[in-house]
Rosetta silent file (secondary structure, phi, psi, omega in degrees, C-alpha in Angstrom):
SEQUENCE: XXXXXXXXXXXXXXXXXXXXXXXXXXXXXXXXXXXXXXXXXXXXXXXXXXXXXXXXXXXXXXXXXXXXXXXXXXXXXXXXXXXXXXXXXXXXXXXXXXXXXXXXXXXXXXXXXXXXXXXXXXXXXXXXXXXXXXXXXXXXXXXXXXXXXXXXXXXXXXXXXXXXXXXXXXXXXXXXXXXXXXXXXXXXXXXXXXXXX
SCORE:     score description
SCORE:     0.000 S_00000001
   1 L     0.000  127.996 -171.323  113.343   62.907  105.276 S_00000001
   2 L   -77.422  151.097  170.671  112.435   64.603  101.975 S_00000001
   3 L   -70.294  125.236 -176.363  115.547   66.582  100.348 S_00000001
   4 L   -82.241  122.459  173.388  115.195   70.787   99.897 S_00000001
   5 L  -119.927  119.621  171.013  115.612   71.235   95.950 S_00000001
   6 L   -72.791    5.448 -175.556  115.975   74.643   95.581 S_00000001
   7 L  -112.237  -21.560  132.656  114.493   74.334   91.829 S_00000001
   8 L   -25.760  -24.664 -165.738  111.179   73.801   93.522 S_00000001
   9 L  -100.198  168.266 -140.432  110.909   77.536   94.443 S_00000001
  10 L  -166.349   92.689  171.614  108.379   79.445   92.196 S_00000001
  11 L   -83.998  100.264 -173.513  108.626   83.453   92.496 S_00000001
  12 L  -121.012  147.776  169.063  105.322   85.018   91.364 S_00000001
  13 L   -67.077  136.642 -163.379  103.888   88.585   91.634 S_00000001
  14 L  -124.115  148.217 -156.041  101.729   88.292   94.306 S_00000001
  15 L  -102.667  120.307 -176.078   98.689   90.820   94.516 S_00000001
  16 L   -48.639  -17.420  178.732   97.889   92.353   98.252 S_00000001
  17 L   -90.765   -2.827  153.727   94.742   91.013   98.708 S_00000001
  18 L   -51.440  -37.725 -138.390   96.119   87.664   98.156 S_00000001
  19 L  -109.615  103.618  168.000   98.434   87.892  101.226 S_00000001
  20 L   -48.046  179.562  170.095   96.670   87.335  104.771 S_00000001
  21 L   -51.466  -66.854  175.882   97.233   89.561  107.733 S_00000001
  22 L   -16.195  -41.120 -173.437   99.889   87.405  108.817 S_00000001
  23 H  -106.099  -28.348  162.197  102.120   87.282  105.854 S_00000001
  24 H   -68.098    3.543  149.968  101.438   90.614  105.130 S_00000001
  25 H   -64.670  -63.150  177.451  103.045   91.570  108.527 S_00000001
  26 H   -55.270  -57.335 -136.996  106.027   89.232  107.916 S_00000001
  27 H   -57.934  -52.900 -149.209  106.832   90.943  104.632 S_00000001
  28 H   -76.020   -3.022  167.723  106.439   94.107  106.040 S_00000001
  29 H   -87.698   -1.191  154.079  108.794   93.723  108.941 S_00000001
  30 H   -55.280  -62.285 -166.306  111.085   91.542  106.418 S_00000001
  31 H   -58.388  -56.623 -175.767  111.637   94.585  104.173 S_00000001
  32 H   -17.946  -69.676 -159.326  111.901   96.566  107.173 S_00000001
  33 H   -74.245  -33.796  170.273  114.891   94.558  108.555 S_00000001
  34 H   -56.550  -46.720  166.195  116.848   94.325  105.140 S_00000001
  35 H   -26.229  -55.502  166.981  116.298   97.624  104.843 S_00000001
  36 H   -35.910 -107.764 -179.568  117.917   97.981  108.354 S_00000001
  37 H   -24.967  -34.527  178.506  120.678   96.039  107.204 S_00000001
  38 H   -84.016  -44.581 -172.554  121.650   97.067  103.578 S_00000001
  39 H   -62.649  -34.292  159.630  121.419  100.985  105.256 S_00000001
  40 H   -40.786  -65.377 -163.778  123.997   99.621  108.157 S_00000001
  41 H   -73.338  -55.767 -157.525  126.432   97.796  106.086 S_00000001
  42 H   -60.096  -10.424 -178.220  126.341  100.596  103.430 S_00000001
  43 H   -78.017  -41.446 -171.621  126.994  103.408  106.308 S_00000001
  44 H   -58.959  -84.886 -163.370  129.929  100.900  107.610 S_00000001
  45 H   -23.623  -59.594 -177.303  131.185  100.958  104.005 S_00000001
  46 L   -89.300   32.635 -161.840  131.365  104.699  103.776 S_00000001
  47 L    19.162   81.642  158.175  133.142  104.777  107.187 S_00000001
  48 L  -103.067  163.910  171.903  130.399  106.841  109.119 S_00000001
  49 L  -113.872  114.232  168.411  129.962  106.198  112.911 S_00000001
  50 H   -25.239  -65.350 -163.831  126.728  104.495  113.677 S_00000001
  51 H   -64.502  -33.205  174.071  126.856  106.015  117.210 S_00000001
  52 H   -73.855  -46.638  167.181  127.622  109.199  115.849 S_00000001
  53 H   -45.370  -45.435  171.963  125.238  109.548  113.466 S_00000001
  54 L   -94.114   30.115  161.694  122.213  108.377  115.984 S_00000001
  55 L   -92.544  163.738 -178.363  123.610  110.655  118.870 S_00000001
  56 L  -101.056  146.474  162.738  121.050  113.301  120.051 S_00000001
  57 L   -90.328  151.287 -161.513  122.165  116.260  119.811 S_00000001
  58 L   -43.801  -33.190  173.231  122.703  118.759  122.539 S_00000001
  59 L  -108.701  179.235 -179.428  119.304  120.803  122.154 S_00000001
  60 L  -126.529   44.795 -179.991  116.154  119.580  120.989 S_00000001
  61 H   -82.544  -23.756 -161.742  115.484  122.052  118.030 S_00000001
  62 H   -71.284  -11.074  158.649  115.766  119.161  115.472 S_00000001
  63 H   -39.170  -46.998  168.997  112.291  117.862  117.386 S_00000001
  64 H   -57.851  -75.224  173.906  110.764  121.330  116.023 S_00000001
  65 H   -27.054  -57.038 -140.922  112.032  120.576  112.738 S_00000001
  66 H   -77.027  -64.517 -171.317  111.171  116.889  112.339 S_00000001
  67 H   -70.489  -17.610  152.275  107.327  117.822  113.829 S_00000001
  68 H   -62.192  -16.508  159.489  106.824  120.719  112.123 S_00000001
  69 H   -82.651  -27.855  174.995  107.339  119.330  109.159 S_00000001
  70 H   -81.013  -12.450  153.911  105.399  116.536  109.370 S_00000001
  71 H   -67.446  -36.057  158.763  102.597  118.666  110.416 S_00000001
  72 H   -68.245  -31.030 -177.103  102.698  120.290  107.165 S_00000001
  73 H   -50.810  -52.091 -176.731  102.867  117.215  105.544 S_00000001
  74 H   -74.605   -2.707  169.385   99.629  115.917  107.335 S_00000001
  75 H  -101.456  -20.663  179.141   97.658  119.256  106.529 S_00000001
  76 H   -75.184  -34.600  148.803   98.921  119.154  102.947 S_00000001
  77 H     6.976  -72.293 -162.171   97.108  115.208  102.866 S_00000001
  78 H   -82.210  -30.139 -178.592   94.406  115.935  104.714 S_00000001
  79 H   -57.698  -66.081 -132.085   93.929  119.294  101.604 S_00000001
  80 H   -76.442  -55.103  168.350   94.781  116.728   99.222 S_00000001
  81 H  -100.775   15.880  145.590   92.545  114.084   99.595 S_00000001
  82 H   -39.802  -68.677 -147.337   89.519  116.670  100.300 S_00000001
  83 H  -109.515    7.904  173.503   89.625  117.826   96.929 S_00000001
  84 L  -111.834  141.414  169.313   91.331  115.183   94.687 S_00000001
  85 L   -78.496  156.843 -161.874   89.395  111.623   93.937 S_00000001
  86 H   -56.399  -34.937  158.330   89.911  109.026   95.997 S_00000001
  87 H   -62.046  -21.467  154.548   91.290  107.274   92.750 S_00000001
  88 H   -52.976  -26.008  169.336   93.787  109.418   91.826 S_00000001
  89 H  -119.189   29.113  178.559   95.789  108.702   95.284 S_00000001
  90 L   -60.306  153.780  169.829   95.308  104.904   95.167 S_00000001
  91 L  -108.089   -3.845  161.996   97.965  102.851   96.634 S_00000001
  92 L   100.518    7.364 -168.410   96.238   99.455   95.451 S_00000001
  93 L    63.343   12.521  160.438   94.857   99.289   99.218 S_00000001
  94 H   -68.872  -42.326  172.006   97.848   98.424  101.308 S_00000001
  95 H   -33.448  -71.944  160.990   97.615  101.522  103.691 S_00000001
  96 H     5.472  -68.847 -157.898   94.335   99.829  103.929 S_00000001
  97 H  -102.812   -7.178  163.283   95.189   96.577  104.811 S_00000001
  98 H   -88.285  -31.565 -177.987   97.961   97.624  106.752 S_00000001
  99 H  -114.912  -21.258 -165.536   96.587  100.060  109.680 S_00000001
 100 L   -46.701  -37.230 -176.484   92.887   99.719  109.108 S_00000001
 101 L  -112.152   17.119 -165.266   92.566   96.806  111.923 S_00000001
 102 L  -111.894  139.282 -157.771   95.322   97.201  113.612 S_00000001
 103 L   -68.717  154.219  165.256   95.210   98.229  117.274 S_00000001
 104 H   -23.082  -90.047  172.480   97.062  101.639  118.266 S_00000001
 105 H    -8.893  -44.439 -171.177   99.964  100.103  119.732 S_00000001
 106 H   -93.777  -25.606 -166.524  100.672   98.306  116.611 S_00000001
 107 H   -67.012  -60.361 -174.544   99.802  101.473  114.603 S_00000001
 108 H   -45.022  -56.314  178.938  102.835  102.833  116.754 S_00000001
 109 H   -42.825  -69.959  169.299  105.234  100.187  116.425 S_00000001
 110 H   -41.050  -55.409  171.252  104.888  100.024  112.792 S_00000001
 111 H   -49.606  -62.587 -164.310  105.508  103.550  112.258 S_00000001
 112 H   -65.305   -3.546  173.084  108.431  103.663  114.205 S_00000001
 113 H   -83.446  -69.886  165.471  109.982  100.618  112.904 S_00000001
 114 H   -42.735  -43.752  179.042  109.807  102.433  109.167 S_00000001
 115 H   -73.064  -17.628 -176.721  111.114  105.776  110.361 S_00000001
 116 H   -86.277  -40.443 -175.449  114.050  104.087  111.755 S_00000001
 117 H   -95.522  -32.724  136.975  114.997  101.923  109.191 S_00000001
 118 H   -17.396  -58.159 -177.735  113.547  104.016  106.312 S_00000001
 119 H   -84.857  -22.612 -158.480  115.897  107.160  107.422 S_00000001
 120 H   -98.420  -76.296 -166.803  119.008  105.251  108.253 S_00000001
 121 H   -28.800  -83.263 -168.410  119.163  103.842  104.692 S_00000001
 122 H   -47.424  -68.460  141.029  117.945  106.754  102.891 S_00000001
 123 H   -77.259   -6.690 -179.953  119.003  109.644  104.645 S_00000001
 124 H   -53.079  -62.870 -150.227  122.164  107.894  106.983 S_00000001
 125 H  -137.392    4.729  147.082  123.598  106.786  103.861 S_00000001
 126 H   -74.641  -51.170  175.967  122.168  107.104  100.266 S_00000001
 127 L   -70.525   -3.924  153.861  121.497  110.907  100.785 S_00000001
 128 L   -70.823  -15.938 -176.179  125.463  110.852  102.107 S_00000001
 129 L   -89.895  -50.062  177.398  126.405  109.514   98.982 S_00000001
 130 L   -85.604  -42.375 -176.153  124.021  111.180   96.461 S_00000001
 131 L   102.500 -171.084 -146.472  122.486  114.320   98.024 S_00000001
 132 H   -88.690  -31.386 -152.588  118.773  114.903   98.927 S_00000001
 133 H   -92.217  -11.019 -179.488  117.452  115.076   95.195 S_00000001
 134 H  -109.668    6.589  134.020  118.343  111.689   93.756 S_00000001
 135 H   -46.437  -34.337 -163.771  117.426  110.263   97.105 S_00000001
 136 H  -100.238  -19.282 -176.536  114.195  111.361   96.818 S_00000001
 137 H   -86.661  -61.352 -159.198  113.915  109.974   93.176 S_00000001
 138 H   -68.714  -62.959  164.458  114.897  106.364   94.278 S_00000001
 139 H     8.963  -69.651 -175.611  112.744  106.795   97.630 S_00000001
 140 H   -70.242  -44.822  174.612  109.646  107.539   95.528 S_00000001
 141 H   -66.072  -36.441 -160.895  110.260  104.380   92.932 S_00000001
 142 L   -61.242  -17.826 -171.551  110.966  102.022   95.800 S_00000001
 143 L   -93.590   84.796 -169.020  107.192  103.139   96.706 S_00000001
 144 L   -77.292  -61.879  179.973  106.038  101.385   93.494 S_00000001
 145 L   -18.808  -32.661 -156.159  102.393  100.973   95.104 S_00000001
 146 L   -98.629    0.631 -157.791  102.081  105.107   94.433 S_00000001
 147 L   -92.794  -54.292 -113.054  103.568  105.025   90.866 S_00000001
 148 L   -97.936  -24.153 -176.437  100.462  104.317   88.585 S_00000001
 149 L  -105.910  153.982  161.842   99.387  107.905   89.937 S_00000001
 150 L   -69.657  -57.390  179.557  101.155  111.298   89.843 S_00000001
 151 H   -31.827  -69.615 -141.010   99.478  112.967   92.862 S_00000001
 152 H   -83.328  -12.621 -171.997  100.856  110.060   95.359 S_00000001
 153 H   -71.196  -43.897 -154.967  104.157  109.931   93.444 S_00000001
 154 H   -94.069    2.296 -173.357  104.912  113.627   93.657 S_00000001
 155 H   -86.402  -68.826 -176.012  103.767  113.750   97.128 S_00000001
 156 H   -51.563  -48.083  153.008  106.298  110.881   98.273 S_00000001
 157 H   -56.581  -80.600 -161.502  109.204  112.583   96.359 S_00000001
 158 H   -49.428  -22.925  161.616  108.287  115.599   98.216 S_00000001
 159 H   -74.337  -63.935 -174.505  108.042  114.307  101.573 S_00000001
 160 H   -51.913  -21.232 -173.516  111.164  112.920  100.849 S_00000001
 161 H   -90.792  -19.819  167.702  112.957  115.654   99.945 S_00000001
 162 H   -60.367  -53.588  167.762  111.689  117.548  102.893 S_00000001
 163 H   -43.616  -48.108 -167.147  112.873  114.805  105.209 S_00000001
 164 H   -60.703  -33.513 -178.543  116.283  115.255  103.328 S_00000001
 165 H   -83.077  -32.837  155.168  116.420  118.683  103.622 S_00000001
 166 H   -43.041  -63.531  177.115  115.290  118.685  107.401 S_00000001
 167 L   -67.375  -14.036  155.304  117.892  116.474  108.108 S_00000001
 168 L   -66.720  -59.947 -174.792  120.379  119.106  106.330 S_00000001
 169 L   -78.414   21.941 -170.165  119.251  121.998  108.597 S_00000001
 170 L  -126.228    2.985 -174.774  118.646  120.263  111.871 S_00000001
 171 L    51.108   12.165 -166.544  122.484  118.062  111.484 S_00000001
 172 L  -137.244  156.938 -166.984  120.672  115.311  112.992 S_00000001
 173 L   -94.547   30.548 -165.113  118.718  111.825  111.418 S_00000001
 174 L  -122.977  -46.041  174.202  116.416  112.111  114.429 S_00000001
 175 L   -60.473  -17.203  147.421  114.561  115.104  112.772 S_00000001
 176 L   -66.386  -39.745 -176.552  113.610  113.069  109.833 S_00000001
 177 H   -62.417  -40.742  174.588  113.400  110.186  111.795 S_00000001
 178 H   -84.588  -19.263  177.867  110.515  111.898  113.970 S_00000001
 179 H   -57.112  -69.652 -169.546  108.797  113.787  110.783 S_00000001
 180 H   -61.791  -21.437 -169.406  108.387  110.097  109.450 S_00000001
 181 H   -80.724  -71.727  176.090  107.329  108.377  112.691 S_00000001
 182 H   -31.341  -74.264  152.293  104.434  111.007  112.759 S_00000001
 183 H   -12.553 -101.125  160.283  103.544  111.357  109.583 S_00000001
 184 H   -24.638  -29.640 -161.482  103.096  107.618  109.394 S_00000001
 185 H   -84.715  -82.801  170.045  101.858  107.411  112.523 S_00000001
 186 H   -42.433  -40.915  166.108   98.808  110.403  112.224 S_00000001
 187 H   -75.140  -39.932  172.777   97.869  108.661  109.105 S_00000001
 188 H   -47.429  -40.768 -161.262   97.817  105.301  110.318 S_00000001
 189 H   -73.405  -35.130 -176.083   95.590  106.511  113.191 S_00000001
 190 H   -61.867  -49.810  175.840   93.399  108.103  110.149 S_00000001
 191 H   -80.391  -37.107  159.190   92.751  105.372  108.071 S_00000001
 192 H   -45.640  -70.263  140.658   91.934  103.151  111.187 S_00000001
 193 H   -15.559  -56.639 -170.389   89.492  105.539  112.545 S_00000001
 194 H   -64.922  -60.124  147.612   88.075  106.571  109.532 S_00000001
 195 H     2.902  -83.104  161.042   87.431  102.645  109.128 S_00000001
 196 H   -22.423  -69.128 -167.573   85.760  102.442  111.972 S_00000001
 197 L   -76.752    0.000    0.000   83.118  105.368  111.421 S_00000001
């Protein structure tokens, strides 16, 4: 039985179009769950209650919030990439290669996998720590894909800061958490579709 030498492994930037479907799935449910996981332990850390934090709250206005916002989000988009060139809001084709082929269902999943784990880091516990605006600044770098442009940069801080600020008036992560699930979601359906025709 050959021996594992850890000085064998060989970390290279790897380019998306390198990456099959396959591995491009694992990553993105990889990041996902670390994600998960660093936003858990760091929530532990600043002794919040999980359960409390993810209880619904007694009415359902933060639903109003979280889709109204994300309906502006998805008309300010759809404005956006009307009249701006399609180069100016590249992402390097991951959106692409992430929803283009992928059946609804999976469209779904995916969203809702990111808004969960996306919001508990970000707003459970970095915007408890930081506040909404230097949330929204790390947010926007972690989306490295959008940084070579402004447009996609300043859009992604801004969605973020919306979420943050959502999740200030509505007291609850579930109104960000559904803003992003849409959002994601409504686009997802868009670049598949659009594909298609």
């Amino acid at each position: 039985m050959k021996k594992f030498d850890i000085r064998n492994i060989r970390i290279r930037k790897v380019n998306v179009d390198e990456l099959d479907d396959r591995m491009l799935l694992i990553n993105l449910y990889v990041t996902q769950a670390l994600t998960f996981i660093i936003g858990f332990i760091w929530i532990l850390f600043q002794h919040q209650n999980f359960l409390e934090l993810f209880a619904f709250p007694a009415t359902f206005h933060f639903a109003a919030w979280g889709l109204l916002f994300a309906g502006g989000v998805i008309l300010v988009d759809l404005l956006i990439s009307r009249w701006v060139p399609e180069e100016a809001a590249d992402d390097g084709g991951v959106n692409e290669r992430i929803f283009g082929n992928r059946p609804i269902w999976h469209i779904g999943l995916l969203s809702l996998v990111v808004a969960i784990c996306e919001e508990l880091l970000f707003r459970g516990a970095i915007q408890h720590a930081i506040g909404p605006y230097w949330t929204s600044i790390i947010f926007a770098a972690i989306h490295v894909r959008y940084l070579r442009h402004w447009i996609p940069t300043g859009l992604v801080f801004s969605i973020s800061y919306g979420l943050g600020w959502i999740y200030i008036q509505s007291g609850s992560i579930w109104a960000p958490i559904i803003a992003h699930f849409v959002i994601d979601f409504v686009m997802g359906l868009i670049i598949r579709f659009r594909r298609e025709s």
